[in-house]
N, CA, C and O of each residue as an XYZ file, in Angstrom:
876
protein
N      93.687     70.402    128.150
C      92.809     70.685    127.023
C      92.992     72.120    126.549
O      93.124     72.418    125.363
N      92.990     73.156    127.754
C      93.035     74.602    127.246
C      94.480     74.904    126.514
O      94.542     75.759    125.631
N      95.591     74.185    126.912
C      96.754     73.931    126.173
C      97.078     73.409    124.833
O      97.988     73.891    124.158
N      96.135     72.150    124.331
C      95.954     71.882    122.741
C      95.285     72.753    121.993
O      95.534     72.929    120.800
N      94.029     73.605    122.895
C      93.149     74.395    121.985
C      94.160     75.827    121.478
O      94.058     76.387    120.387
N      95.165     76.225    122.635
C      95.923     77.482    122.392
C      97.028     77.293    121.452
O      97.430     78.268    120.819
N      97.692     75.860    121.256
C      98.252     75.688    120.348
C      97.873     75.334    118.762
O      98.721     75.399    117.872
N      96.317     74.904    118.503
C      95.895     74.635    117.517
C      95.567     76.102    117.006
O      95.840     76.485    115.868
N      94.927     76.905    118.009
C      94.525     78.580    117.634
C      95.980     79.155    116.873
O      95.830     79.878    115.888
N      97.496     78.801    117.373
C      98.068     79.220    116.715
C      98.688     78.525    115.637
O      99.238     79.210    114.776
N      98.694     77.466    115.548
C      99.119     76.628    114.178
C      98.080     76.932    113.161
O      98.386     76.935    111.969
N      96.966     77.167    113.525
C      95.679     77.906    111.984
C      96.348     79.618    111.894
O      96.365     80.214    110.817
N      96.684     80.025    112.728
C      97.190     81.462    112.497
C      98.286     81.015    111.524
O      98.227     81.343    110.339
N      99.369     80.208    112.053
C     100.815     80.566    111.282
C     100.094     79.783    109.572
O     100.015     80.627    108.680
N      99.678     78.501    109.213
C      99.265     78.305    108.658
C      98.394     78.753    107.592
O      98.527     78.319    106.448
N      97.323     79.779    107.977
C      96.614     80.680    107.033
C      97.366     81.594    106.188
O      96.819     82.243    105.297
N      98.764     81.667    106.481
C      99.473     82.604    106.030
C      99.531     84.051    106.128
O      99.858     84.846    105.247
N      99.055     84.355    107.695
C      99.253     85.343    108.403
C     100.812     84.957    109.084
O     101.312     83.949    109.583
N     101.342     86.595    108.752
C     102.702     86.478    109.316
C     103.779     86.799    107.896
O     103.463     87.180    106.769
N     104.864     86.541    108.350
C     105.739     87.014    107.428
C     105.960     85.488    106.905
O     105.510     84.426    107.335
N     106.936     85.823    105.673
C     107.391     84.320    105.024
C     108.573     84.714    104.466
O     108.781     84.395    103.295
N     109.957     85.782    105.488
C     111.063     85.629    105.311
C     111.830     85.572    106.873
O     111.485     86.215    107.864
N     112.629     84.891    106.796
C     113.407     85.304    107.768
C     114.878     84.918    108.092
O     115.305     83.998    107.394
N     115.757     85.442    109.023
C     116.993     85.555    109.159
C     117.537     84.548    109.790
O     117.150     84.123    110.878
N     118.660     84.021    109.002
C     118.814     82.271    109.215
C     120.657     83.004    110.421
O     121.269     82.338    111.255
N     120.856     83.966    110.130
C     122.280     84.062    110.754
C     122.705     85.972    110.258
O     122.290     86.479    109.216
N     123.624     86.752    111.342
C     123.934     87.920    110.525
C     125.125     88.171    111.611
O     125.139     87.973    112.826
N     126.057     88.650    110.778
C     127.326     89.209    111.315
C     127.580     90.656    110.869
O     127.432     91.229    109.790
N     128.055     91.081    112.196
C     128.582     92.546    111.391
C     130.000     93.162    111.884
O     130.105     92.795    113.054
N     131.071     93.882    111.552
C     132.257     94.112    111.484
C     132.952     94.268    113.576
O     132.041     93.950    114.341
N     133.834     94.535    114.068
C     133.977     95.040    115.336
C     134.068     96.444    114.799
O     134.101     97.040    113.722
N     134.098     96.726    116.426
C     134.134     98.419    116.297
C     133.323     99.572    115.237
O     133.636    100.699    114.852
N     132.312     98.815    115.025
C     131.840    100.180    113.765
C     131.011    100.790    114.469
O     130.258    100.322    115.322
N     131.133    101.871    114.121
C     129.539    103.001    114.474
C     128.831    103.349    113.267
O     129.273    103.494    112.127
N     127.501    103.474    113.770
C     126.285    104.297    112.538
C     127.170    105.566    111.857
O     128.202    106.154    112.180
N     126.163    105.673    110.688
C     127.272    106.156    109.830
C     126.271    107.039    108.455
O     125.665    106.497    107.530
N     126.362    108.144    108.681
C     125.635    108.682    107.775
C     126.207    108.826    106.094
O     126.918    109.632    105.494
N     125.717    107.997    105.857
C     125.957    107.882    104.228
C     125.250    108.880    103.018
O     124.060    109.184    102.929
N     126.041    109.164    102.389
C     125.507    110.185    101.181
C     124.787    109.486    100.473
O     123.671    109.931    100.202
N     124.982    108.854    100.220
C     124.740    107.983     98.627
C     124.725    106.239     99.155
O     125.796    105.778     99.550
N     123.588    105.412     99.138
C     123.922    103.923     98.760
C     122.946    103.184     97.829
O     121.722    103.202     97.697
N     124.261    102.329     97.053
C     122.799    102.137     96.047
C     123.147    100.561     96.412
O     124.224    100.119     96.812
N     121.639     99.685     96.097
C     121.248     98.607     96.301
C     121.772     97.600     94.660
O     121.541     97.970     93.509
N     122.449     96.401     95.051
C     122.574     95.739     93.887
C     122.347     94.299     94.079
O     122.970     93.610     94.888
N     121.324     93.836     93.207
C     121.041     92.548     93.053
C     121.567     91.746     92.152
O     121.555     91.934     90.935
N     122.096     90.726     92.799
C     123.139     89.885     92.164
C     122.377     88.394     91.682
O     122.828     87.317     92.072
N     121.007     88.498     90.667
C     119.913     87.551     90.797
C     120.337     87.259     89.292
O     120.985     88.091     88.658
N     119.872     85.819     88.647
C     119.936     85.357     87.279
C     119.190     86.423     86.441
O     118.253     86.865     87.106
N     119.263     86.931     85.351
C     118.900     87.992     84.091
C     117.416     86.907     83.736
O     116.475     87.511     83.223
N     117.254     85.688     83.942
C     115.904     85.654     83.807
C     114.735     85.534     85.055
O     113.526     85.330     84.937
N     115.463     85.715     86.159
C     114.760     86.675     86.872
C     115.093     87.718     87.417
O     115.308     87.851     88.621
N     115.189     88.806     86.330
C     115.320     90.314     86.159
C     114.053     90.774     87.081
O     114.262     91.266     88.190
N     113.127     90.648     86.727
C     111.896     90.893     87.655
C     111.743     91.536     89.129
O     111.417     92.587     89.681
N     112.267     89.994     89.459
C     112.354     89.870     90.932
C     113.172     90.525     91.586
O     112.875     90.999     92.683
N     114.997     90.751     90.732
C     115.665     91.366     90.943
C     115.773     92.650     91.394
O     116.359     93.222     92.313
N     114.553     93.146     89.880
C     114.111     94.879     90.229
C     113.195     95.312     91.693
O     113.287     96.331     92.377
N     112.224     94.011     91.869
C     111.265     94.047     92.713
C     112.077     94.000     94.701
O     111.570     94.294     95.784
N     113.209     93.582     94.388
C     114.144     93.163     95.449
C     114.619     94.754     95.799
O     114.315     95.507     96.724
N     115.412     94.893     94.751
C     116.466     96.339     94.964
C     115.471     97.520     95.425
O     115.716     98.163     96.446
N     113.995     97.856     94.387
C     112.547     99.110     94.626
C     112.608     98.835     96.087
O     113.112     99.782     96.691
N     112.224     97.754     96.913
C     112.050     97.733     98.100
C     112.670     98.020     98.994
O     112.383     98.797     99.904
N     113.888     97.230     98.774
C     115.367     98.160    100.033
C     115.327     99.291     99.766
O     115.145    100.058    100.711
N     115.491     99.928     98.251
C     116.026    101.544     98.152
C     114.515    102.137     99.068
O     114.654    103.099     99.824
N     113.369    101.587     98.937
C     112.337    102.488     99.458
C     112.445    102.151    101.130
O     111.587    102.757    101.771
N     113.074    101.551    101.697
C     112.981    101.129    103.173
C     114.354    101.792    103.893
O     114.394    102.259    105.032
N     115.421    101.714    102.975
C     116.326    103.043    103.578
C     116.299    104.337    103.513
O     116.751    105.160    104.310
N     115.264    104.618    101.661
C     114.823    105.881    101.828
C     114.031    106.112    103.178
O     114.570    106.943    103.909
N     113.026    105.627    103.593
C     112.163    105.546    104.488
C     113.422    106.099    106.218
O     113.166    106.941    107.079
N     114.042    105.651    106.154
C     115.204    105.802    107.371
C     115.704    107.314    106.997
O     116.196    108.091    107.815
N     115.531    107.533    105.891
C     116.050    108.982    105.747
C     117.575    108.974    104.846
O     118.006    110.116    104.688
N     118.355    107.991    104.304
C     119.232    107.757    103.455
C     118.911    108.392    101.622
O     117.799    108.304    101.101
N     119.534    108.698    101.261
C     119.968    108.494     99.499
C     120.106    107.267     99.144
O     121.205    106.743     99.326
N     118.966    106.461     98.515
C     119.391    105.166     98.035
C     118.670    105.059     96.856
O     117.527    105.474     96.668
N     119.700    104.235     95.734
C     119.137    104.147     94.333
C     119.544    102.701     93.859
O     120.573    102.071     94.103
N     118.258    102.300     92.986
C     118.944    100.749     92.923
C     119.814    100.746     91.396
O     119.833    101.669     90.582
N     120.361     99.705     91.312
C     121.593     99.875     90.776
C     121.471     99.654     89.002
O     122.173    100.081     88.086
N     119.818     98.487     89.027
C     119.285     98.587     87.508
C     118.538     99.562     87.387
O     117.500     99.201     86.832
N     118.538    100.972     87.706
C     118.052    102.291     87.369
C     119.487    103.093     87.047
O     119.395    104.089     86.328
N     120.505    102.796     87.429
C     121.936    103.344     87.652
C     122.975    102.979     86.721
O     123.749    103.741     86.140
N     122.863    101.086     86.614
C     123.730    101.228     85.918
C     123.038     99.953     85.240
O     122.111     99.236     85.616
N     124.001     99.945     83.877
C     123.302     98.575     82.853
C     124.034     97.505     83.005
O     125.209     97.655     83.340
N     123.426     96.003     82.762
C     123.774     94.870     83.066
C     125.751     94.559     82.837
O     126.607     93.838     83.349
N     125.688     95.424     81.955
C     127.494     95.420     81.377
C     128.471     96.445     82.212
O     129.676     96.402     81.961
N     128.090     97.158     82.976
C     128.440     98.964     83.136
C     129.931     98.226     84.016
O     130.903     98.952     84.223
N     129.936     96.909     84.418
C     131.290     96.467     85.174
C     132.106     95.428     84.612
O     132.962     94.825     85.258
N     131.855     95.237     83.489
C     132.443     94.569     82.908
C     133.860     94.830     82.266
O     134.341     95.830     81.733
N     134.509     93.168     82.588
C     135.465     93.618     82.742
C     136.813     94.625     83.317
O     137.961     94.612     82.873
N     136.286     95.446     84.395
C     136.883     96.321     85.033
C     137.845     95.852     86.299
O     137.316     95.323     87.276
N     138.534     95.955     86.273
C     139.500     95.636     87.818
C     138.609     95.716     89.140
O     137.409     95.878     88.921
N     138.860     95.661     89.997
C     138.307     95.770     91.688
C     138.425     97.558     91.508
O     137.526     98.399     91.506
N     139.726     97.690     91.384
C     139.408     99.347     91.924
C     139.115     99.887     90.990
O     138.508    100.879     91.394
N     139.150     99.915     89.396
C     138.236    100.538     88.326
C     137.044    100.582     88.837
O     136.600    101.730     88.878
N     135.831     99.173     89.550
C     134.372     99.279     89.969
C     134.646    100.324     90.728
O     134.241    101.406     90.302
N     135.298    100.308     91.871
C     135.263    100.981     92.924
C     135.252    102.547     92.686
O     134.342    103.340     92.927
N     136.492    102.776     92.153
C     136.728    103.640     91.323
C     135.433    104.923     90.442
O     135.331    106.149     90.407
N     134.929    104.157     90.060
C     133.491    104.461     89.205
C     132.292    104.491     89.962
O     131.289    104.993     89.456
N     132.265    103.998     91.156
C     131.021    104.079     92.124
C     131.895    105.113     92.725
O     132.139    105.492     91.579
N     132.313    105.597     93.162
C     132.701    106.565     94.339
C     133.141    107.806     93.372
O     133.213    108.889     93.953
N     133.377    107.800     92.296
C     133.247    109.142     91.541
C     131.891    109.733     90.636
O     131.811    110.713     89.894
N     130.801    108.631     91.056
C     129.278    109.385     90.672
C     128.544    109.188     92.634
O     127.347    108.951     92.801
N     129.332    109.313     93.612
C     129.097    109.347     94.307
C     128.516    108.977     95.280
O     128.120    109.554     96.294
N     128.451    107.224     94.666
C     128.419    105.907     96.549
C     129.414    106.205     97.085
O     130.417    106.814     96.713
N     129.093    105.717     98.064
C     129.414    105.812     99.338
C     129.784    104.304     99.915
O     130.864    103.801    100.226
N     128.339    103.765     99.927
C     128.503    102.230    100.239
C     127.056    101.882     99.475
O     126.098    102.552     99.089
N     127.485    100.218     99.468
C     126.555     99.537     98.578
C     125.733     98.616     99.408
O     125.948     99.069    100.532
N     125.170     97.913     99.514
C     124.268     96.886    100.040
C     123.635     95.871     98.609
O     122.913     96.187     97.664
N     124.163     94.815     98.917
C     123.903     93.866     97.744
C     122.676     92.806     98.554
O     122.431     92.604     99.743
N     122.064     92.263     97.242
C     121.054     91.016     97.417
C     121.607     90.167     96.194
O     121.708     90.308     94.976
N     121.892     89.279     97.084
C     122.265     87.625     96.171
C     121.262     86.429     96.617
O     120.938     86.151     97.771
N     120.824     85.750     95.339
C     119.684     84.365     95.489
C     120.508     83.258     95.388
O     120.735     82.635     94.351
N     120.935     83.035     96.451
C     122.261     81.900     96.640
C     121.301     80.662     96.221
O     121.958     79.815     95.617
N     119.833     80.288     96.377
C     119.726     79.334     95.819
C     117.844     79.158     96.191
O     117.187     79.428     97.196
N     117.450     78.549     94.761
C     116.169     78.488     95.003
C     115.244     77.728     94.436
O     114.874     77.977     93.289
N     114.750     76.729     95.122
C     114.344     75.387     95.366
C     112.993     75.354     95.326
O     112.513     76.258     96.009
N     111.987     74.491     94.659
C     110.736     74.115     94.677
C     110.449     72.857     95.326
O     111.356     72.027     95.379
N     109.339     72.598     95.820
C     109.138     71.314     96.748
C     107.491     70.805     96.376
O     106.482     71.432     96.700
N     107.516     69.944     95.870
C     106.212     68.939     95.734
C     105.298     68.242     97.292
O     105.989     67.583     98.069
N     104.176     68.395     97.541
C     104.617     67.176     98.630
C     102.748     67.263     99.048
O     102.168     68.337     98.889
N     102.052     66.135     99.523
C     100.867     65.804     99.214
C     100.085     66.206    100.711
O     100.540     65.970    101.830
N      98.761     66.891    100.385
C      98.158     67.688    101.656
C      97.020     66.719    101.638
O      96.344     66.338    100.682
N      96.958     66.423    102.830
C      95.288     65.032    102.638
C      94.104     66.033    103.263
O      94.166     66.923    104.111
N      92.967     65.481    102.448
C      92.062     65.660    103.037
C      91.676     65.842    104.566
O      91.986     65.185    105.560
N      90.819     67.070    104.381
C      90.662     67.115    106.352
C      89.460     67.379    106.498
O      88.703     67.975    105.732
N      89.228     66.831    107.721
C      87.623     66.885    108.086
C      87.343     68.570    109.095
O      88.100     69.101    109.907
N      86.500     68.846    108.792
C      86.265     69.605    109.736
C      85.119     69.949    110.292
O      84.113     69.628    109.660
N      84.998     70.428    111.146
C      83.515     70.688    112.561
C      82.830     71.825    112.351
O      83.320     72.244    111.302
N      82.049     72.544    112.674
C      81.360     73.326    112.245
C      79.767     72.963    113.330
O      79.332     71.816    113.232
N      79.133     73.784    114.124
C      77.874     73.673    114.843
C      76.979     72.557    113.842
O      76.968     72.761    112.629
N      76.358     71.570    114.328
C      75.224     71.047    113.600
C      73.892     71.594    113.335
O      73.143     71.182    112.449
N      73.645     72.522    114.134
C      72.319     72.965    114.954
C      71.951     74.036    113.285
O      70.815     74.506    113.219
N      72.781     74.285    112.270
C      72.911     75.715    111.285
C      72.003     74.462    109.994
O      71.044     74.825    109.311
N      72.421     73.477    109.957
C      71.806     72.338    109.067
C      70.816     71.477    109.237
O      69.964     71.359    108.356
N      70.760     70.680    110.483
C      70.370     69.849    111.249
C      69.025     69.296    110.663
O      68.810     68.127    110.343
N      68.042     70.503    110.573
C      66.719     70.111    110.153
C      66.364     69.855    108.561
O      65.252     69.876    108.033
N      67.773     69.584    107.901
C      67.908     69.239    106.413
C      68.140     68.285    106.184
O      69.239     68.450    105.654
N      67.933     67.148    106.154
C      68.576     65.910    105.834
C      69.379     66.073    105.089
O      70.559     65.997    105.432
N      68.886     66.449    103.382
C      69.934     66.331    102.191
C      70.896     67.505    102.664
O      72.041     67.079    102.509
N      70.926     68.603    103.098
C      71.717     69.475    103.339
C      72.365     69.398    104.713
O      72.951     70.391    105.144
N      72.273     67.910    105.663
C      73.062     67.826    106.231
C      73.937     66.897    105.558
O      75.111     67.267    105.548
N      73.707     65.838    105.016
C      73.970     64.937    104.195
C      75.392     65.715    103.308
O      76.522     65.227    103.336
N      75.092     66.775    102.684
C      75.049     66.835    101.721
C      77.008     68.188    102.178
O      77.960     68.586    101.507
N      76.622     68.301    103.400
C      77.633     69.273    104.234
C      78.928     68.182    104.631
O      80.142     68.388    104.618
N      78.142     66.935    104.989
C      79.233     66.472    105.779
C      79.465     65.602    105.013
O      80.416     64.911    105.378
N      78.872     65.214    103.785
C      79.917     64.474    102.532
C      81.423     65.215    102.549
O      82.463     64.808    103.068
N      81.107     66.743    101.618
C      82.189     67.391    101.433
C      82.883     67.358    102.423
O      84.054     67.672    102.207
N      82.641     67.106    103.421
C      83.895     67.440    104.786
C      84.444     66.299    104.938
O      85.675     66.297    104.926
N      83.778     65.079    105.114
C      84.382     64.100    105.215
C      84.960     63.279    104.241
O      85.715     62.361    104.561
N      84.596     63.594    102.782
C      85.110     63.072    101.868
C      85.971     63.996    100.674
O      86.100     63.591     99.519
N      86.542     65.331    101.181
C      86.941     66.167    100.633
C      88.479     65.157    100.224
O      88.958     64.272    100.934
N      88.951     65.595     98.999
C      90.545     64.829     98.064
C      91.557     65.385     98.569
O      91.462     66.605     98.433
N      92.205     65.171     98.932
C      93.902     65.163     99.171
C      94.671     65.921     98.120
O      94.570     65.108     97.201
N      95.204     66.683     97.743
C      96.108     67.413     96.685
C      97.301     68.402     96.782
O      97.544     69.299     97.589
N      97.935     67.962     95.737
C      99.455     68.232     95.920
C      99.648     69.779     95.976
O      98.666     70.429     95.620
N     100.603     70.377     96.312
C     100.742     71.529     96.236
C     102.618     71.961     96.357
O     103.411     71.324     97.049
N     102.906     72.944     95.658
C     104.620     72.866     95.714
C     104.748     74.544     96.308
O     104.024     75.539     96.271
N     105.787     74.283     96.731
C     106.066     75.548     97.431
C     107.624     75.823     97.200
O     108.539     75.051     96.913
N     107.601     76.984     97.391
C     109.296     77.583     96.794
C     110.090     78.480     97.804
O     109.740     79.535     98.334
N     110.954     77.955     97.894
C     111.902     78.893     99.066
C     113.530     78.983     98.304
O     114.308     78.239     97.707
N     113.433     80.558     98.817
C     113.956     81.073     98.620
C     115.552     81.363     99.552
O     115.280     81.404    100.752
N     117.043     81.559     99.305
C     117.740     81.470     99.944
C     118.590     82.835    100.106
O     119.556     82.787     99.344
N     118.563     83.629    100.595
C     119.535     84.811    100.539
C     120.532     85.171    101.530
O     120.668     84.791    102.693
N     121.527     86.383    100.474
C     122.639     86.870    101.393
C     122.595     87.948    101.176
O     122.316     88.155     99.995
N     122.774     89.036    101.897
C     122.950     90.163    101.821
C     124.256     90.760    102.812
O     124.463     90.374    103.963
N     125.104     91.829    102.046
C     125.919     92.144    102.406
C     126.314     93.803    102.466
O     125.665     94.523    101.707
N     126.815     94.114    102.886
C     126.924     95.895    103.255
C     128.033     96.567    103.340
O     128.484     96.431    104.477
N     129.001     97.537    102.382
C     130.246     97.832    102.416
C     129.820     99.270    102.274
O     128.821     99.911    101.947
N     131.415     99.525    102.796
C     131.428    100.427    103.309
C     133.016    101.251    101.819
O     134.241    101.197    101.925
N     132.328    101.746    100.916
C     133.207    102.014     99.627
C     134.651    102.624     99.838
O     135.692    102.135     99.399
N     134.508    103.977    100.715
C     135.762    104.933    101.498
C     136.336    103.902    101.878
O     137.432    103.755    101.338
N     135.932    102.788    102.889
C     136.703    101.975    103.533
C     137.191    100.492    103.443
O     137.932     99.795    104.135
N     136.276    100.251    102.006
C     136.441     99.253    101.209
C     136.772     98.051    102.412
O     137.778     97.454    102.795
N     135.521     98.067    102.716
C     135.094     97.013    103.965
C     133.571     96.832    104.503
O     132.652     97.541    104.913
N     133.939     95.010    104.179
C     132.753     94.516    104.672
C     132.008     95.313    105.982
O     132.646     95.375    107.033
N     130.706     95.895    105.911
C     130.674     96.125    107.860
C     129.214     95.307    108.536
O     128.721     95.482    109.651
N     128.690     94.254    107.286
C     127.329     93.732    107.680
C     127.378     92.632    106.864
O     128.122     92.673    105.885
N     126.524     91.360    107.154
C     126.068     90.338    106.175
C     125.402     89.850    106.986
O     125.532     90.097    108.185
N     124.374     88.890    106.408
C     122.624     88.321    106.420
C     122.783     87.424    105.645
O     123.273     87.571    104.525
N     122.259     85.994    106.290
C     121.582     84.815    105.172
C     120.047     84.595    105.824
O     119.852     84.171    106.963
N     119.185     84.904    105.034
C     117.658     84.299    105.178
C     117.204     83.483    104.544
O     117.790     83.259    103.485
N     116.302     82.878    104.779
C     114.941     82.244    103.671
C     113.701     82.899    103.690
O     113.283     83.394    104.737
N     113.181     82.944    102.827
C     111.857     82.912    102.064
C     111.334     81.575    101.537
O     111.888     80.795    100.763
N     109.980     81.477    102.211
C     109.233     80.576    101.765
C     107.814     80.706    101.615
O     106.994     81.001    102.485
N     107.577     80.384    100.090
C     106.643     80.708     99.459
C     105.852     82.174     98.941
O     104.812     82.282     98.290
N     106.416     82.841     99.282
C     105.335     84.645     99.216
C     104.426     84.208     98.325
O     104.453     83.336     97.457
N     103.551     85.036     98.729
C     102.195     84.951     97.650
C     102.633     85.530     96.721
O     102.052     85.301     95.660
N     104.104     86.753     96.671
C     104.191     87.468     94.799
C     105.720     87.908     95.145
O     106.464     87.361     95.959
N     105.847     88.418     94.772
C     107.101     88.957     94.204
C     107.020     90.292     94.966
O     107.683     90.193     95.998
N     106.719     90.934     94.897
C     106.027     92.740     95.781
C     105.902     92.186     96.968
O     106.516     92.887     97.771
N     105.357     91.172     97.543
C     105.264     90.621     98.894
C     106.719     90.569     99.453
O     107.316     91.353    100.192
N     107.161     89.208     98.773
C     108.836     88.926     98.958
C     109.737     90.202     98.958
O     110.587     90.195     99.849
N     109.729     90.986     98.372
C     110.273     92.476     98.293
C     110.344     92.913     99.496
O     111.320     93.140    100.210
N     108.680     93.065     99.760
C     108.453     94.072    100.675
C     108.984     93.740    102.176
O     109.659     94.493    102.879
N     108.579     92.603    102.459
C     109.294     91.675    103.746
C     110.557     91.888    103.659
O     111.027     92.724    104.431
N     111.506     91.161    102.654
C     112.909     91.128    102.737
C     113.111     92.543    103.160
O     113.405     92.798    104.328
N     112.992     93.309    102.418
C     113.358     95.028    102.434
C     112.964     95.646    104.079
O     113.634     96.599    104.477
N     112.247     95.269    104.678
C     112.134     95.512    106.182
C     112.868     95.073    106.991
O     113.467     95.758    107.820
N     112.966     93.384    106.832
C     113.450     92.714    107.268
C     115.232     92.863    107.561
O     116.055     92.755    108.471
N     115.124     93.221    105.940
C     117.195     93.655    106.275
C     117.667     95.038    106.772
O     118.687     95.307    107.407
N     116.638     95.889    106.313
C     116.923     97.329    106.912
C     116.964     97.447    108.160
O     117.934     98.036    108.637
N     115.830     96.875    109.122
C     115.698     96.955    110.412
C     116.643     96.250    111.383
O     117.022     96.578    112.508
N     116.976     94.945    110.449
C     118.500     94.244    111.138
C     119.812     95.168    110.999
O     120.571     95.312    111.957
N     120.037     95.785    109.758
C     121.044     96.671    109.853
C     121.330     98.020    110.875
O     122.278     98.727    111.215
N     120.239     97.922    111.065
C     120.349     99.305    111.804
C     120.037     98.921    113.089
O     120.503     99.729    113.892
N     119.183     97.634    113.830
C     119.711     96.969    114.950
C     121.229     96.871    115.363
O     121.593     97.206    116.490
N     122.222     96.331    114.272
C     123.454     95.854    114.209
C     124.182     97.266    114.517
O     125.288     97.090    115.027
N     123.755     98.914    114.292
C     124.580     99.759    114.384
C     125.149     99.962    112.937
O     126.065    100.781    112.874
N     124.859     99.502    112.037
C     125.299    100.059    110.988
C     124.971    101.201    110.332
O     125.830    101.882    109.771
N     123.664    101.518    110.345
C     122.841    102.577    110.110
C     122.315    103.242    111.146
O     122.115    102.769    112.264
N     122.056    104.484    110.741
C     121.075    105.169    112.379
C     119.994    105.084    111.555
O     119.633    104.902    110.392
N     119.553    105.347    112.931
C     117.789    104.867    112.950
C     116.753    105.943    111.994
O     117.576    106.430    111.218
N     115.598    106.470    111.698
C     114.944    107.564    111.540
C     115.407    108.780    111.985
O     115.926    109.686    111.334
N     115.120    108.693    113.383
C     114.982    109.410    114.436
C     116.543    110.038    114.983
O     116.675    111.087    115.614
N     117.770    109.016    114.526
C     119.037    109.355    114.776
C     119.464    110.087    113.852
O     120.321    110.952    114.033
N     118.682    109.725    112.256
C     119.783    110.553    111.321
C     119.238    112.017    111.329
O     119.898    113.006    111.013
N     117.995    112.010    111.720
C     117.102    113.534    111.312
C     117.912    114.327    112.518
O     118.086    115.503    112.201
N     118.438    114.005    113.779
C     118.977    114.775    114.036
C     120.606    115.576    113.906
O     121.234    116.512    114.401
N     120.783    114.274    112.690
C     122.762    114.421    112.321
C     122.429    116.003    111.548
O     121.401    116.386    110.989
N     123.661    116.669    111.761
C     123.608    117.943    110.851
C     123.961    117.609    109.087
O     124.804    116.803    108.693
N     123.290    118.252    108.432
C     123.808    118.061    106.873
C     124.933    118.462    106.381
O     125.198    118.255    105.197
């Protein structure tokens, strides 16, 4: 019994929507690399132009979570305009980021993103009797709604990402991430999670030093 009650205590936790609502489905990162103090990285989101939004709301968050580590990071729709690579060769981009002075980039791509329909039934629930009891109509009137509360649909949206991490001087992959997101309550939410979420894996992985590692690198 004390075993169903500890598992129901936590299925109403994960359920209430306490907790995060992204996380890391797989991440690889290069051999042999070490942390690596970077001058300059700017964040680029590789999201559809009609959700520009989200895009911006994606990139504000990483640049503020590596700033936070102690990095130079700028996102890339403050930097550069939707055209600024167009048409350019591989090493023209390259070329043009490393002469206003990246270093390395870190991209966010929405590989794919899906809505879901699907029907929540009515649920009864318990509550002390002893708070009503001496009401008829207001006990009546409690355990209608509970027991006869409607069933209704509700859709939820998840989200699919990749994120990836180069290294510009060395024009090499040295990190990548696929997660999901499902459902955030907003857009600033989804941000804010992802943006922890990938910073703190990167710099698990050794790609980045930590706070505490870079404040002591010399400038």
């Amino acid at each position: 019994m004390k075993k169903i009650l500890v598992f129901a205590v936590v299925f109403l936790f994960i359920s209430s929507g306490c907790g995060t609502t992204s996380y890391i489905t797989s991440s690889w990162k290069a051999e042999n690399v070490q942390p690596k103090k970077y001058n300059k990285i700017v964040v680029l989101g590789l999201i559809r132009e009609s959700d520009r939004s989200l895009r911006e709301k994606m990139e504000e968050h990483l640049v503020g979570d590596l700033k936070d580590l102690g990095y130079n990071a700028v996102c890339s729709c403050d930097e550069y305009n939707p055209k600024a690579f167009e048409n350019m060769s591989e090493e023209q981009a390259i070329s043009k980021l490393l002469n206003s002075g990246v270093e390395a980039v870190l991209t966010i791509v929405l590989l794919d993103k899906t809505r879901e329909r699907y029907y929540l039934p009515g649920r009864v629930q318990y509550s002390p009797y002893s708070i009503y009891y001496d009401r008829f109509w207001r006990y009546s009137r409690t355990m209608y709604d509970r027991i006869y509360s409607d069933g209704y649909y509700t859709i939820d949206t998840k989200y699919f990402w990749e994120s990836n991490f180069y290294d510009l001087g060395a024009n090499q992959l040295l990190y990548s991430a696929q997660s999901q997101s499902f459902d955030p309550s907003s857009k600033e939410t989804l941000g804010h999670e992802y943006g922890q979420m990938i910073v703190k894996n990167i710099v698990q992985k050794n790609i980045l030093f930590s706070q505490k590692e870079l404040m002591l690198k010399p400038m």
